[in-house]
N, C-alpha and C positions, 0 to 999 in steps of 0.2 A: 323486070325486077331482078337485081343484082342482089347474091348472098356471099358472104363472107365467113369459113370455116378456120378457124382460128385454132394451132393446136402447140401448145408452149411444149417444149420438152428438155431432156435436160441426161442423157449417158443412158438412155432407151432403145435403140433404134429396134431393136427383136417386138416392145411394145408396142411402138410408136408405128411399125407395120402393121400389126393388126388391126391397129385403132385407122388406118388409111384402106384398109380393106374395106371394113364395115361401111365405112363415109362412102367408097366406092360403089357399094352395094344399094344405096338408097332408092326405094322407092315412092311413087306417088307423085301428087303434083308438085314437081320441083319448078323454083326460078334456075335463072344462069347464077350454076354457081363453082366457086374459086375455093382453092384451098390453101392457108399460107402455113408453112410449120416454121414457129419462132425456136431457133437452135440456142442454147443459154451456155452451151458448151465451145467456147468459141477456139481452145486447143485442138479437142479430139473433132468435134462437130461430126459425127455418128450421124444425127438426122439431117442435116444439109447435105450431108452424104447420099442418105437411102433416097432422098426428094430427087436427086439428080439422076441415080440410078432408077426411080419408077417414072418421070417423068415422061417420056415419050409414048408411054403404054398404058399411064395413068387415064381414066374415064373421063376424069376433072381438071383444068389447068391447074396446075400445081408448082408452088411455088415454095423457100426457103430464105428465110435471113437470119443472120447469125446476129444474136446480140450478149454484145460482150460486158454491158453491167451484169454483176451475177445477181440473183433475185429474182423471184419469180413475177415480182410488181414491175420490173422492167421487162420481162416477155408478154406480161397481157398490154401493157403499154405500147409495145410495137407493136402489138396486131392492129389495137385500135387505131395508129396513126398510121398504120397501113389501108385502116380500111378507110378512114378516112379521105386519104389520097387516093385511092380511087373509087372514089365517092359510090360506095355500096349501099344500100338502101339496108343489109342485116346483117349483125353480127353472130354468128355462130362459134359457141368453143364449145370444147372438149378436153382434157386430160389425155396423155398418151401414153398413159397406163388402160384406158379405157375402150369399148369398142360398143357399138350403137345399130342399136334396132335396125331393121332396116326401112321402118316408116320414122324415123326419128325428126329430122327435119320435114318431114310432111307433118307429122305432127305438132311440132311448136309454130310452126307458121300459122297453122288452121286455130291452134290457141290462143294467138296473137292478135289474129283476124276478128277472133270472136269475143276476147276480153276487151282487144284495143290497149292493152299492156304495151310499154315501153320496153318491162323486162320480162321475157317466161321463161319459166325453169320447168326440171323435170327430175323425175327420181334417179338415183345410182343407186343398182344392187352390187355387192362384193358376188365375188364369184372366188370360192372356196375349196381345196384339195379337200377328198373326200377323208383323208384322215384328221380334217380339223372337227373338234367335239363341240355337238349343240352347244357346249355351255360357256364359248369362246367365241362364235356364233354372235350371240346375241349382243357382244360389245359393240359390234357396228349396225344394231338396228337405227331406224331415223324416225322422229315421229312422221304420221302420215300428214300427209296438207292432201286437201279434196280441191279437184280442179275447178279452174274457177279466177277469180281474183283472188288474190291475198296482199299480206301486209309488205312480205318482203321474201327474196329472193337472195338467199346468204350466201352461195357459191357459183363458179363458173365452172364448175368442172358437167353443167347438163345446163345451158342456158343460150340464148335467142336474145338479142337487144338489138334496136331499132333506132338507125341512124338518125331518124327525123328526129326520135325523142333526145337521144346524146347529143345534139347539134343543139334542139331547144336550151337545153341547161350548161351548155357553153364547153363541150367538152372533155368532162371532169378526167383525172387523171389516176392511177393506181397508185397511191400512198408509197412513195419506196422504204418507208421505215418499215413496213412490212413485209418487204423481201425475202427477209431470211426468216421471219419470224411466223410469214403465214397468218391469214385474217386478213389481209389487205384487201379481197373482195368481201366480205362482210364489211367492211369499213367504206369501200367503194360505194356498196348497193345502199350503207344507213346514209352517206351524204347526199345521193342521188336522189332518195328519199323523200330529203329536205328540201332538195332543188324542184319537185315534182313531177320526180317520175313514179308512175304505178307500174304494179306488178301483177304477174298471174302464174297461173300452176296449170300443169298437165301430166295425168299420172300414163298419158299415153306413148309420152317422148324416151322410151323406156334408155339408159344405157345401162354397162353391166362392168365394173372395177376388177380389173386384177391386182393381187394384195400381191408385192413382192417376200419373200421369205422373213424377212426383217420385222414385218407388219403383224407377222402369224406369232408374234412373241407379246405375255402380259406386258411386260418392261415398257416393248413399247408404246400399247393403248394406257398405259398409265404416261408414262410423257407426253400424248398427244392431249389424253385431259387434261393433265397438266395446262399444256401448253395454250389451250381450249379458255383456264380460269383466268389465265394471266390478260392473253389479249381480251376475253370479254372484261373482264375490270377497264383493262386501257379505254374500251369503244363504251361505256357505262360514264366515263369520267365526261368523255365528248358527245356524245349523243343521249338523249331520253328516252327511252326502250324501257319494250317489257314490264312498263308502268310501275317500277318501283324503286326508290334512289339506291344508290351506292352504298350510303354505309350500311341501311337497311338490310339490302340484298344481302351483303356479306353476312349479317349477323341470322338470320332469316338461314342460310345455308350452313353457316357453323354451328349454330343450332341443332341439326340434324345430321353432322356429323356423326356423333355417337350411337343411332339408330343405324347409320351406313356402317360402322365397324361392326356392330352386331349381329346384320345380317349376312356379313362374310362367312359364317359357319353354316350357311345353307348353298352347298355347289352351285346351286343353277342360278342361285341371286350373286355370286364371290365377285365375277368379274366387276358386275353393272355399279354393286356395291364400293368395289376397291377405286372405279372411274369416279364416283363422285366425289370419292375422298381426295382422288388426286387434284379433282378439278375444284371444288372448296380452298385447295393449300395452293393450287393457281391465283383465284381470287383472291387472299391474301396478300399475295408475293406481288399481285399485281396494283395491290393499293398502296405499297412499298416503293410504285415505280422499276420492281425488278423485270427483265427480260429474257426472253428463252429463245433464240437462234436457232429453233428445231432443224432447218434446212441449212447449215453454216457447214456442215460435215461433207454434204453430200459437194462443195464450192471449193 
């Protein structure tokens, strides 16, 4: 059994080591497995750099290619046609901001094994400088999913997919409208969906997020809600989720705006409160057709 570690990055390389560390470190029953880091920097390429310099000493063959559409729908695209080409039986990714358990891929295999999932996912925890306050904290909790099957599988930045299943459904490809905009694997995982792929969960596949300085600002968890209402409206217009239509959902959410303002005068509600308001006037904007290039700055 051939695996495939898939890790997009993009002006990281101090990250994009540790997260090569951790993948180095893994334990349990592993297959033969590959590492490919997709570089999206194709001036400076920082990580086709580090790949070349750990390469000889590296645990795992490891490998780099540079891809030069910018967007992050175009580096999870060259993994998959990497992996593709040499026909791996799993796909693995990761973020390379991120660094991983060291039963990680022991764990989603064995998740894999036992659900029969096309796709498994697992949790990311932030990992926090101790002078950030509980009440800032809490803007990146995630609801919990219990392991097991579930419905669906909404990011790659902690996921496992299964060349047999991607080969049955013909392939599918990562959305480049979402490139700079982010949600392209949510829009990935709801069409795959359709095509018939299942999904599963394991809270055992632990990985752990390092938030750069940028991220430890309200400003910016309010643009990511933001950015959150916009594309879920877009993925609302084309797919049927969450069992309840569009214009409904909007009004159902603007409705409750008011009670979200209200509770901004209680600090430890401010944050969660200020996110839904941003993500509500997301929803809006996004039944407007308007769009948010969150990642067009960092290109």
């Amino acid at each position: 059994m051939k695996l495939l570690v898939g890790i997009p990055t993009h002006k990281r390389p101090e990250l994009l080591r540790d997260c090569l560390e951790s993948i180095a470190a893994q334990q349990g029953d592993l297959p033969d497995i590959e590492i490919l880091v997709a570089d999206n920097d194709p001036k400076g390429r920082a990580g086709f750099a580090l790949v070349e310099d750990l390469k000889a000493s590296y645990r795992f063959p490891i490998s780099a290619t540079t891809v030069e559409v910018p967007g992050i729908s175009a580096v999870r695209n060259a993994i998959l046609d990497e992996a593709r080409r040499r026909n791996v039986d799993f796909i693995a990714m990761i973020d390379d901001d991120e660094t991983a358990s060291p039963e990680w891929l022991d764990q989603l295999l064995r998740a894999q094994e036992s659900t029969g999932a096309g796709v498994v996912g697992g949790p990311v925890t932030q990992l926090f400088p101790e002078s950030v306050p509980g009440w800032f904290r809490i803007a990146f909790e995630r609801p919990f999913k219990p392991t097991g099957p579930i419905t669906l599988v909404d990011a790659t930045s902690n996921v496992l997919m299964s060349c047999v299943a991607l080969s049955a459904i013909g392939w599918p490809q990562f959305d480049p409208a979402y490139g700079l905009s982010g949600g392209g694997d949510t829009e990935f995982f709801l069409r795959a969906r359709e095509l018939g792929i299942s999904f599963g969960w394991t809270n055992e596949a632990r990985i752990s997020e390092t938030l750069e300085s940028e991220r430890l600002k309200v400003s910016w968890v309010l643009r990511r809600s933001y950015r959150h209402g916009i594309v879920r409206m877009q993925l609302k217009s084309r797919y049927r989720f969450e069992g309840t239509p569009g214009a409904a959902w909007i009004a159902m959410h603007l409705a409750a705006t008011p009670l979200y303002l209200a509770l901004t005068i209680f600090p430890k509600l401010r944050i969660k409160a200020l996110k839904r308001v941003a993500y509500c006037i997301g929803l809006v904007a996004g039944s407007f057709g308007m769009k948010y290039h969150e990642y067009a700055s960092r290109h």
